[in-house]
N, C-alpha and C positions, 0 to 999 in steps of 0.2 A: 153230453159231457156233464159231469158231477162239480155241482158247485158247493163251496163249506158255507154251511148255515152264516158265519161268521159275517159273509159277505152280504149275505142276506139285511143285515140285523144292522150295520154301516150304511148300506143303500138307504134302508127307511128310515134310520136315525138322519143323513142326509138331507131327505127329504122332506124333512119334518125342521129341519133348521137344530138340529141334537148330537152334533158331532162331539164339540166338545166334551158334555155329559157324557156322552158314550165314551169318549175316550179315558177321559178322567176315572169313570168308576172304573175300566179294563183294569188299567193300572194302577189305582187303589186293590183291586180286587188280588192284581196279582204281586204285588207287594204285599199284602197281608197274609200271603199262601208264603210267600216268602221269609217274613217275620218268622209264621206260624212254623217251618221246618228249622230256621236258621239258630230263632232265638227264642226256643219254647218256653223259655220263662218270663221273657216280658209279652208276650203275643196277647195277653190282658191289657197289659198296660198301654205297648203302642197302639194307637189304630191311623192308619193312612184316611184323613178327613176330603183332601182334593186336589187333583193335578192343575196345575193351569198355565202356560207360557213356561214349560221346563222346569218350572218350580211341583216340588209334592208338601203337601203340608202333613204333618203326620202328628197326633195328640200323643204326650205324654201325661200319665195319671202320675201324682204323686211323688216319690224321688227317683223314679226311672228317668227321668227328664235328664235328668245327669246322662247317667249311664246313655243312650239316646246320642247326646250331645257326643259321647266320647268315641262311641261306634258311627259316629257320619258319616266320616271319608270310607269308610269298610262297606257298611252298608250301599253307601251310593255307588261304589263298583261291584255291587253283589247285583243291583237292580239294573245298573247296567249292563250286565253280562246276560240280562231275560232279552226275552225275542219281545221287545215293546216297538206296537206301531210310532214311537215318540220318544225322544230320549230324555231322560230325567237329569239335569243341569244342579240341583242343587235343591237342600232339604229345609224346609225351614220348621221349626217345633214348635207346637203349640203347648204352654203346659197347663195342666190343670188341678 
């Protein structure tokens, strides 16, 4: 039987005591693929920093942090509509 690599790479992060980590960057990672097709003109500015306890932290540069702010609720049922092992609760911005 064919196992997806994915399962693979969860076992050893597991194993290692790396779940979190592992989890965190998935859903940074695909949050940011997400940005990158949703909202390709801030996909500079936001970057998704770290998952942890349903919270995502996500940076804003400069006065995207606005804009960021006003797209939340949209954004956070755009990320809850992905296939994430963990469900994302709520955003909080960093600005920079």
């Amino acid at each position: 039987m064919f196992e997806p690599a994915k399962n693979f790479v969860f076992t050893a992060t597991s194993k290692y005591k790396l779940d979190d980590v592992a989890l965190g960057s998935l859903i940074c990672e695909n949050v940011r693929r997400l940005i990158a097709q949703d909202y390709p003109s801030f996909s500079e500015s936001w970057t998704p920093l770290k998952f942890k306890a349903g919270s995502l932290t996500i940076r804003a540069t400069g006065s995207s942090g606005a804009e960021l702010f006003m797209q939340t609720q949209t954004l956070l049922l755009k990320i809850q509509s992905l296939d994430l092992p963990k469900s994302v609760q709520q955003i909080k911005i960093v600005k920079v």
